[in-house]
VMD Tcl script that draws the C-alpha trace (Angstrom):
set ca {
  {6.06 46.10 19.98}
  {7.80 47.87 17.07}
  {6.58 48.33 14.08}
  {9.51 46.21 12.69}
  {8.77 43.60 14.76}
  {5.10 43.43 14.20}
  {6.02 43.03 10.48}
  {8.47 40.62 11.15}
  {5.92 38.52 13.25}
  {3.22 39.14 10.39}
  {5.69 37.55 8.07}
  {6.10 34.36 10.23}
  {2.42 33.90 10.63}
  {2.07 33.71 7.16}
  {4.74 31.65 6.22}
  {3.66 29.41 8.44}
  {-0.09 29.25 7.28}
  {1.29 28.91 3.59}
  {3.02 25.88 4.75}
  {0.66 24.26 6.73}
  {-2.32 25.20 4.00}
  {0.28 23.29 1.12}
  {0.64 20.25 3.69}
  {-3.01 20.40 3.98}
  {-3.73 20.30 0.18}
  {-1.24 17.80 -0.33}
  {-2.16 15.43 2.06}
  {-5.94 15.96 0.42}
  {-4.37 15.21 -3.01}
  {-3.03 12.09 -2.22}
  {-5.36 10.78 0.43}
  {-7.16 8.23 -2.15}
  {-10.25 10.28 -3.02}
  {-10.81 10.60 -6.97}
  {-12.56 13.71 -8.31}
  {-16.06 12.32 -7.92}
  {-15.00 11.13 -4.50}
  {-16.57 7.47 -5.46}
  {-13.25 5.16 -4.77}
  {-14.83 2.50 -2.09}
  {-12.06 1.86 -0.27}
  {-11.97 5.26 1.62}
  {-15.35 3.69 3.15}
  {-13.69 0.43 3.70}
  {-15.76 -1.97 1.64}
  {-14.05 -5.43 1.20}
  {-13.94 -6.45 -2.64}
  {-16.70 -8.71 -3.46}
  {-15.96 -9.36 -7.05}
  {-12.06 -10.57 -6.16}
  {-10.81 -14.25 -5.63}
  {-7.91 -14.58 -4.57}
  {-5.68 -17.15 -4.92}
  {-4.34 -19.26 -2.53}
  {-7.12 -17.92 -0.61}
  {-6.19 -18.46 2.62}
  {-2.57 -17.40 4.14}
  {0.86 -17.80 2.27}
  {2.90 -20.13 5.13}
  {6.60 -18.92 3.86}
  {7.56 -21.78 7.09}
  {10.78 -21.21 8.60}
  {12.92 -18.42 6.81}
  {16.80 -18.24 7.55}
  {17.79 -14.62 9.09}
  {20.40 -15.09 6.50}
  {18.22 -16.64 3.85}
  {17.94 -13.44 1.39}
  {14.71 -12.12 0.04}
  {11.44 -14.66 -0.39}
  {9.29 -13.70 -3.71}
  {6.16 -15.65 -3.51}
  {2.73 -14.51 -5.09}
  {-1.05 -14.67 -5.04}
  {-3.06 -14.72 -8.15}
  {-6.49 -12.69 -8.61}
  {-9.01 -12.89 -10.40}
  {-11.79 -10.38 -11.19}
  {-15.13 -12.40 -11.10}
  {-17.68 -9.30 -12.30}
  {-18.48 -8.84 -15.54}
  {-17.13 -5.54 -15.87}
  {-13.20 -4.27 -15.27}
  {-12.05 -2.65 -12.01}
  {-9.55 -0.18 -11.24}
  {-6.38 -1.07 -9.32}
  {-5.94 2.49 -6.78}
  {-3.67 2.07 -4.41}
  {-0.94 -1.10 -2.72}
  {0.41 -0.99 0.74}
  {1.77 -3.77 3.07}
  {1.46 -3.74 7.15}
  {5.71 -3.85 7.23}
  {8.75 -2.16 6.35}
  {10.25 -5.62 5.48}
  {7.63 -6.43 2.67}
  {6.96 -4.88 -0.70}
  {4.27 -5.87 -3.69}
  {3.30 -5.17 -6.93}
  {1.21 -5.90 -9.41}
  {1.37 -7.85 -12.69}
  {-1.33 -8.60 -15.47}
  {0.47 -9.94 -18.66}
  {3.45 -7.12 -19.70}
  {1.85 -4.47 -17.52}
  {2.54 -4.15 -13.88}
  {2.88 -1.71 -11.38}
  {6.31 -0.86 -9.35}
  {7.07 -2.32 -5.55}
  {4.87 -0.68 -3.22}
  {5.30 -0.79 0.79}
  {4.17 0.43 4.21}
  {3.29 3.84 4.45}
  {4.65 5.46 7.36}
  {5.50 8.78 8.61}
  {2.70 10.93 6.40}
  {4.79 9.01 3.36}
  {1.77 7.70 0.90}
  {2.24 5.56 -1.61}
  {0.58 7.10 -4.45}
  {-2.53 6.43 -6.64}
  {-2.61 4.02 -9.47}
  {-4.34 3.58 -12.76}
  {-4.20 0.34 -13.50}
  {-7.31 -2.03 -14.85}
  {-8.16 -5.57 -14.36}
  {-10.37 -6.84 -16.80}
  {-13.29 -8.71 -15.98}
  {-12.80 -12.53 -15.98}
  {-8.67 -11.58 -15.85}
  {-6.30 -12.82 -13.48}
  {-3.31 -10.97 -11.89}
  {-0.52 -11.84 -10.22}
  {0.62 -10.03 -6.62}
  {4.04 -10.45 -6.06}
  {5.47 -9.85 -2.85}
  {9.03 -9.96 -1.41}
  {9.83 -10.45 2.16}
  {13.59 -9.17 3.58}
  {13.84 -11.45 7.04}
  {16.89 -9.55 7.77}
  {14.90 -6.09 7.47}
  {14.28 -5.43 11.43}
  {18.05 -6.97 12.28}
  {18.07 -9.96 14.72}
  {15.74 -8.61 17.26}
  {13.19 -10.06 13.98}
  {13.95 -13.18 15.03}
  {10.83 -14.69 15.52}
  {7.25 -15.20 14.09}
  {5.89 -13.03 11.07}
  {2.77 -12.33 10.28}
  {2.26 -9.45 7.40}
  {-0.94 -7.98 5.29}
  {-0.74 -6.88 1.85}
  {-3.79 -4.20 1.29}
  {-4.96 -4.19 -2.07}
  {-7.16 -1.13 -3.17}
  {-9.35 -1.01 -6.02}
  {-12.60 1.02 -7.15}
  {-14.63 -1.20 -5.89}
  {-13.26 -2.16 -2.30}
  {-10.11 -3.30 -0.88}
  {-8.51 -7.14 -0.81}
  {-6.21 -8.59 2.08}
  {-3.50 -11.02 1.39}
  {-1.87 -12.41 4.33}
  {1.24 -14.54 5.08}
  {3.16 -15.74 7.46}
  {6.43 -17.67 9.01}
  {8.77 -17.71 11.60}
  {12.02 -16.07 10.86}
  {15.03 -18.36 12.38}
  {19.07 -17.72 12.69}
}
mol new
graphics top color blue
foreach p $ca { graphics top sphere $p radius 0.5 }
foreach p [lrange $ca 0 end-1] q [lrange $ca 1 end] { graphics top cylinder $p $q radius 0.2 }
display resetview
């Protein structure tokens, strides 16, 4: 090999551990962990301080392909006696988005994460004794007619102390 082309090829290998070190670091930045790495749900702990209300399932019944977007919500509450953090909202599908409200403060629409896409971190508190409202919207058109069909989606919750899951479901008709 030349001496051209071992520069050449020096120059690709490091380009290409520069990238894939930055991908590294930024997947590390916006994996959940705070600086004191203390945020519970990277350990999976289920919230024991949240009630949620309804606390079952949301049944959205049957939902027209047609119909346009369902907004429905779920209130909760903090029961501890001291405020938690809001980190982090996802949902299990494409075709559903939530967010958070507590009085004139909430948070924008969150989804799924897919494809190394993250939703990012929040800073948001719920006081203790407080009450917020999760608002989701469901899109029965989202996956086209091959959706069609029975639903059945998660909304994942994060805070500092654990994580929450809100469910609903339906059956999506033409």
């Amino acid at each position: 090999m030349t001496k051209e082309g071992k520069t050449i090829l020096a120059i690709i290998v490091g380009t290409i551990l520069l990238v894939g070190g930055f991908a590294f670091l930024m997947t590390r930045a916006s994996s959940g962990s705070n600086s004191n790495g203390k945020d519970s749900y990277i350990n999976n702990v289920e919230a024991a301080n949240l009630e949620a209300s309804p606390s079952g399932r949301i049944d959205l019944g049957k939902v027209p392909y047609r119909g346009g977007i369902i907004s429905k919500s779920f209130d909760i509450k903090n029961t501890s006696t001291s405020a938690i953090k809001l980190r982090k909202i996802t949902t299990s599908c494409m075709c559903t988005v939530a967010k958070v409200k507590l009085g004139n403060k909430e948070t924008k629409f969150y989804g799924m994460e897919m494809n190394g896409d993250l939703n990012p971190l929040l800073d948001f508190d719920l006081p203790a004794g407080e009450t917020a409202q999760v608002i989701f919207e469901f899109d029965p058109a989202a996956h086209g007619p091959q959706g069609i069909g029975a639903v059945d989606r998660v909304i994942m919750i994060f805070f500092d102390v654990g994580y929450k899951i809100l469910e609903f479901d339906g059956e999506v008709v033409k």
